[in-house]
N, C-alpha and C positions, 0 to 999 in steps of 0.2 A: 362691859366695855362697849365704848358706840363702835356701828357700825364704821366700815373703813367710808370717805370718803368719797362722794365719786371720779374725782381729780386722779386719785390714787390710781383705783380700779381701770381709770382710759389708759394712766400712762403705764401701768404693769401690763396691760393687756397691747399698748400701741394701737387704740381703738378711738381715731385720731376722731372721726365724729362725735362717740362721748365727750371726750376733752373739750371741744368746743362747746359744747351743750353744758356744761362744770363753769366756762367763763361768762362773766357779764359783758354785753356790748361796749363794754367801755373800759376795760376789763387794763392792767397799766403791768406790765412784766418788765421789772430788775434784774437786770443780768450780772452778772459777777465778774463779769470784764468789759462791760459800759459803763460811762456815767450816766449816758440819756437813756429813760425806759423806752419797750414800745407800746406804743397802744392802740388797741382797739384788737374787737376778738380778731378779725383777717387777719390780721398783723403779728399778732401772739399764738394764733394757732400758726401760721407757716413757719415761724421760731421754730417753735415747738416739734412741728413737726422734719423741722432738719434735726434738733436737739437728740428727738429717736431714731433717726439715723445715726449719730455720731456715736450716741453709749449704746453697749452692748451688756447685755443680763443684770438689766435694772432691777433691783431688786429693792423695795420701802422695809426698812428692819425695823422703822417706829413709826409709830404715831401720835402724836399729842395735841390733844385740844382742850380749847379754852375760851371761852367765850364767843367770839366769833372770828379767834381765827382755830388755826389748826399749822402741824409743825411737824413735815414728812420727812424723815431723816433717811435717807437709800444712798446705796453703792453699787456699780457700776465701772464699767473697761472704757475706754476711749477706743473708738470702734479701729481696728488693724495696729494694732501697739498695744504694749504688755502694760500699761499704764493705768492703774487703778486709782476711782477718785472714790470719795463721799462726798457727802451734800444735807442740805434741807433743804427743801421747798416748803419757804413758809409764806402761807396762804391765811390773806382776810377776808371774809368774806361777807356779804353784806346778808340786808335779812329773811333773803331766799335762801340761802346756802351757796349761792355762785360766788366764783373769788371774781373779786375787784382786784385787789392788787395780790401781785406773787414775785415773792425776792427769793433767790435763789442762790445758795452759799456754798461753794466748793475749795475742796481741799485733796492734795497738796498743791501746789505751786507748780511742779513739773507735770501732772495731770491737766492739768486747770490749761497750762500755756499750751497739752497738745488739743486738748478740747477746741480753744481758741483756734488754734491755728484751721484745725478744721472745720470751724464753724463757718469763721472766716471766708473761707474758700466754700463752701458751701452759698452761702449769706449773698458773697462778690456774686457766684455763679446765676444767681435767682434774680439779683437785679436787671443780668444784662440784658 
């Protein structure tokens, strides 16, 4: 079995400089309740790092890889609500190992909207 990732390993751990160091400078993150990605590592790590603020005992129960991508499957609370989601974070990655792009797919619907909502407010808060 390969080794786990090291995408994986920053965001189990919330080891928010690994994570960056796992993206490419150009690096394009799908969110599961945008149409528009964001890009560029600044960009996708401050996501990212509201994203670890909002779930609580992220936990990757898979891992599948293939070629050059790889396909993180974890579960997860929405941080202060009883609301449990899953997901994949599926990651392509180019021919370092750094992900270029990462689409992120969450379930259920009632999860997913409070994520949102506190992303949101999060997201709003960072702009001003």
């Amino acid at each position: 079995m390969p080794e786990p990732h090291p995408f994986r390993r920053a965001a189990e751990s919330k080891d928010l400089d690994l994570l960056a160091e796992t993206l490419r400078e150009d690096v394009v993150l799908h969110s599961p309740v945008l149409f528009r990605g964001f890009e560029g590592r600044d960009t996708v790590t401050t996501v990212l790092t509201h994203v670890a603020g909002t779930l609580e005992d992220l936990t990757y129960t898979d891992e599948l890889h293939g070629g050059n991508t790889v396909a993180l499957r974890f579960k997860a609370k929405v941080a202060g609500t009883t609301r449990e989601l899953e997901g994949i974070d599926f990651l392509e990655l180019d021919d370092d190992g750094r992900v270029a792009e990462l689409t992120v797919f969450m379930r259920p619907f009632s999860a997913l909207t409070a994520f949102n909502e506190q992303m949101s407010a999060r997201l709003g808060a960072a702009e001003s």
